[in-house]
MIFI-823470 format. One record per residue (C-alpha): residue number from 0; z, y, x; residue in three letters; chain. Coordinates in steps of 0.25 Angstrom, whole numbers. Layout:
> NUM  Z  Y  X  Ala  A
...
//
This chain:
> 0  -64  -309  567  Unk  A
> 1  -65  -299  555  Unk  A
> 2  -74  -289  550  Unk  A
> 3  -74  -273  551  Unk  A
> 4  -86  -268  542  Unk  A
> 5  -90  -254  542  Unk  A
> 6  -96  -248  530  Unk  A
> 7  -100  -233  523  Unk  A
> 8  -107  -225  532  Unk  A
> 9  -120  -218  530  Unk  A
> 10  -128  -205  532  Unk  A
> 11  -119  -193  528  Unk  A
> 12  -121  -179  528  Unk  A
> 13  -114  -170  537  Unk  A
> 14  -101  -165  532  Unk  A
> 15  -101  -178  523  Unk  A
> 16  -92  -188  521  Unk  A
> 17  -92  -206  523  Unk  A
> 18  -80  -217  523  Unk  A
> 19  -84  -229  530  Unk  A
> 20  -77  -240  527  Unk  A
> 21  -73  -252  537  Unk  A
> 22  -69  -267  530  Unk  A
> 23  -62  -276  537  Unk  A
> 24  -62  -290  534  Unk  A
> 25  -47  -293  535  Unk  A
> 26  -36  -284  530  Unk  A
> 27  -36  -271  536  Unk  A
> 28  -18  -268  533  Unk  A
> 29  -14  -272  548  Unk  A
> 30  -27  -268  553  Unk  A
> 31  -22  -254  562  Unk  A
> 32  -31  -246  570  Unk  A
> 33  -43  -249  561  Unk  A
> 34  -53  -237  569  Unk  A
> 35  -66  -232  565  Unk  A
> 36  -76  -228  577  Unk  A
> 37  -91  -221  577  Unk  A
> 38  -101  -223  585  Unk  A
> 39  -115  -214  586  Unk  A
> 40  -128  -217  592  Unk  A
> 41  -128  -219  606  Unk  A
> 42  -112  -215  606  Unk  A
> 43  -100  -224  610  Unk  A
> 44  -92  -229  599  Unk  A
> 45  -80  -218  594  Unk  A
> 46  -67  -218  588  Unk  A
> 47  -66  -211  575  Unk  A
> 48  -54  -217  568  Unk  A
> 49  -44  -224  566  Unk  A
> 50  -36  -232  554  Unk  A
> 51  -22  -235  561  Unk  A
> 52  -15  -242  549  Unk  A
> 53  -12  -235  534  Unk  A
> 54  -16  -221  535  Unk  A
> 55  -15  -218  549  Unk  A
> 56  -29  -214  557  Unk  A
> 57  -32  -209  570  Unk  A
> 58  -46  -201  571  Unk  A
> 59  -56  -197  582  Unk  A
> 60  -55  -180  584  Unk  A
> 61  -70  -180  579  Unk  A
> 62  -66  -185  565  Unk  A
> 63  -51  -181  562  Unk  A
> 64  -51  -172  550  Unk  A
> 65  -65  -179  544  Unk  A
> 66  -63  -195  544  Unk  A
> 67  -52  -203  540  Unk  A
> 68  -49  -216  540  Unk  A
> 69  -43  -225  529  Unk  A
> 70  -40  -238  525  Unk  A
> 71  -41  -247  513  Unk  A
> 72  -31  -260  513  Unk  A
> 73  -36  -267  501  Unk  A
> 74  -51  -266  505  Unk  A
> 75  -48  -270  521  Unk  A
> 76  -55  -256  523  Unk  A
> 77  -53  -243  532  Unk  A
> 78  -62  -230  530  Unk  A
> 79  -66  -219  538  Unk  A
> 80  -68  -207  530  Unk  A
> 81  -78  -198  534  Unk  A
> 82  -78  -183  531  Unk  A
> 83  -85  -169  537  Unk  A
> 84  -96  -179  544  Unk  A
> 85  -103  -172  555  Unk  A
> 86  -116  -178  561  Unk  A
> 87  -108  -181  573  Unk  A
> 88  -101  -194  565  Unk  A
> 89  -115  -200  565  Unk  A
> 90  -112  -214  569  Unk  A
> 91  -110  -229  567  Unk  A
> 92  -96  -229  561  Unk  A
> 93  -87  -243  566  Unk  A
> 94  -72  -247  561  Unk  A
> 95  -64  -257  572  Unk  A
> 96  -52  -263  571  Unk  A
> 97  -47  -269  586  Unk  A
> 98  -63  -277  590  Unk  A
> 99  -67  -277  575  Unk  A
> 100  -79  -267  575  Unk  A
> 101  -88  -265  561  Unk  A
> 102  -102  -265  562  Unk  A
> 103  -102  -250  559  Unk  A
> 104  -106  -242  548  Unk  A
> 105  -118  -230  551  Unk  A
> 106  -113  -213  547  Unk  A
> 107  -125  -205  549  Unk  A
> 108  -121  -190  546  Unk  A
> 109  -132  -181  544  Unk  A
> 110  -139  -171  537  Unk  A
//
């Protein structure tokens, strides 16, 4: 069973910017549909995005426009990049690739 782990969240201003970073602990070149969800206090969990191979993404309505998602062959890494954070992103912020799940990684936006 391998590994996703989450990393780069913290507390973020409103109208401020983060890139979390997800590591996989095999090769990530034929890893496709790599997705990032969110999920806040007392919230079911939420599709934000997804890495379909090379450049091609797919992105929840809410954040099309401010987050992007990227990914890094050498490092075994994909990063959400997030832009124009409203308080709203508040939450605990996972990447999954088919039943690998992350621990999470914490974005608290707030003035």
């Amino acid at each position: 069973q391998g590994q996703l782990v989450e990393s780069g969240g913290g507390l973020v201003q409103p109208g401020g910017s983060l890139n979390l970073s997800c590591a996989a602990s095999r090769s990530i070149t034929t890893m496709y549909n790599i997705d990032w969800y969110s999920q806040a206090s007392g919230k079911q969990r939420e599709f934000v995005a997804r890495s379909l191979f090379e450049d091609n993404a797919d992105y929840a309505a809410s954040v099309t426009g401010r987050f992007t998602v990227s990914r890094d062959n050498a490092r075994n890494t994909i990063y959400l990049h997030m832009n124009m954070l409203r308080p709203e992103d508040t939450a605990v912020y996972y990447c999954k690739w088919k039943d690998w799940w992350g621990q999470g990684t914490k974005v608290t936006v707030s003035s």
